[in-house]
C-alpha positions in Angstrom: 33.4 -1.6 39.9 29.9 -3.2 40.3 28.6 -0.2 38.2 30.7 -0.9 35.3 29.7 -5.2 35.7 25.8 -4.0 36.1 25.8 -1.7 33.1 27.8 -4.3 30.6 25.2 -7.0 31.5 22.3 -4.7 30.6 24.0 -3.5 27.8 24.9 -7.7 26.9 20.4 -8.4 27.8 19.5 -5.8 25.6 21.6 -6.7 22.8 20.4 -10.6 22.9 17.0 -9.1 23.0 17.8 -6.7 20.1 19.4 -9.4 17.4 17.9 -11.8 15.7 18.4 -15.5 17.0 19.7 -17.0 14.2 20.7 -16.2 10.4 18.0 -18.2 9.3 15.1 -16.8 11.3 16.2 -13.3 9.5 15.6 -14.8 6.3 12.4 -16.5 6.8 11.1 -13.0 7.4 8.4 -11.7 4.5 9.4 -9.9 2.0 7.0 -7.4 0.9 8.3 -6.8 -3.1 5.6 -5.0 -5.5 5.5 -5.5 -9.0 4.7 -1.6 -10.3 2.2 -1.0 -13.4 3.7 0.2 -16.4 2.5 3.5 -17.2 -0.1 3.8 -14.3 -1.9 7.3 -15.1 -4.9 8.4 -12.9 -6.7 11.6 -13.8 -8.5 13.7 -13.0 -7.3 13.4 -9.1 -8.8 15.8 -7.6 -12.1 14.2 -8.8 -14.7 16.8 -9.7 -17.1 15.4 -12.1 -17.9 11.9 -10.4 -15.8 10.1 -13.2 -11.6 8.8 -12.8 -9.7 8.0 -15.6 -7.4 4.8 -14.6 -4.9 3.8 -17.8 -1.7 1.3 -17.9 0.0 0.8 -21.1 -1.2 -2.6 -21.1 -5.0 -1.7 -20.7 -6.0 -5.3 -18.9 -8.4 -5.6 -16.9 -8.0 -4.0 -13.5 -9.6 -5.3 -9.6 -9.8 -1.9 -7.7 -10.3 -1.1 -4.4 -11.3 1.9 -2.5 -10.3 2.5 1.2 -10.9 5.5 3.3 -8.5 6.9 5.1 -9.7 4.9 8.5 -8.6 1.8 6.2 -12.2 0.6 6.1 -13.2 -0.4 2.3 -15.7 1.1 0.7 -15.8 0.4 -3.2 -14.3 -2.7 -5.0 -14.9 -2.9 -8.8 -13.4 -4.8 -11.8 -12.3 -2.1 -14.3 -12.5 -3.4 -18.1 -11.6 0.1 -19.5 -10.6 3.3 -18.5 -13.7 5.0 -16.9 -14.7 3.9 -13.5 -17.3 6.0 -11.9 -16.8 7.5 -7.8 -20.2 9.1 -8.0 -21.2 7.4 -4.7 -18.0 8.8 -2.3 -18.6 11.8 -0.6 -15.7 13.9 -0.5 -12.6 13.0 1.3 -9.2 11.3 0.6 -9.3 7.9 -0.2 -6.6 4.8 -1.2 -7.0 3.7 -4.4 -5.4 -0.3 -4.4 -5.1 -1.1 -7.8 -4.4 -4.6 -9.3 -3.1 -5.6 -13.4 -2.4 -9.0 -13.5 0.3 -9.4 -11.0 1.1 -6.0 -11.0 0.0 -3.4 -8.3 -0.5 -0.2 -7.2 -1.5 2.2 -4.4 -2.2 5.7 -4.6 -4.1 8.4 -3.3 -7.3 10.0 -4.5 -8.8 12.9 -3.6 -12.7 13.2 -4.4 -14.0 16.6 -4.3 
C-alpha cells in the first residue's frame, strides 16, 4: 500500500514540474514565425568558381550573413544584385542567413 501512495505522489511532483503554471505563461512564450522569400534561388551551391548567384523575385536589396558551421560569423555583406563574391572562404559548409525586407531565409552552402 505505501508503494502505490509513494509512486502516485512522484507521478503527481513530476507532472506539476512537467506543465506549465498557468494558460497565460504558455502564451507569453516566443514565437519564432519566418516570413519565407519568394522565389529564393541560390546557385551554384556547390561553389566552385568563387562567385554565388543569390535571386528573389523581388530583387531588393539583400543583408547576408555567413556562418560557419561552429556558428561563428565570418562574412556579412549588403547584396544590391545578384552576384556576391565567397572568394575569401576556404572550403567547408557554411549558413548562409539571408534577409529581403522582412523576409528571411537560411540555407546551406557548400564552398568547394
Amino acid at each position: 500500500m505505501k508503494q502505490k501512495y509513494l509512486f502516485t505522489f512522484f507521478l503527481f511532483c513530476f507532472l506539476m514540474i512537467a506543465a506549465p503554471v498557468n494558460a497565460q505563461e504558455a502564451a507569453r512564450a516566443p514565437q519564432r514565425t519566418e516570413i519565407p522569400i519568394d522565389g529564393l534561388s541560390i546557385y551554384p551551391n556547390p561553389v566552385t568558381g568563387g562567385k554565388v548567384y543569390i535571386s528573389t523575385t523581388k530583387n531588393q536589396e539583400k543583408e547576408i550573413e555567413i556562418y560557419n558551421v561552429l556558428g561563428k560569423p565570418v562574412q556579412k555583406t549588403r547584396l544590391r544584385g545578384r552576384e556576391m563574391d565567397v572568394s575569401s572562404l576556404t572550403p567547408g559548409i557554411y549558413i548562409l542567413k539571408i534577409q529581403e525586407g522582412k523576409a528571411r531565409a537560411t540555407r546551406k552552402l557548400v564552398v568547394k
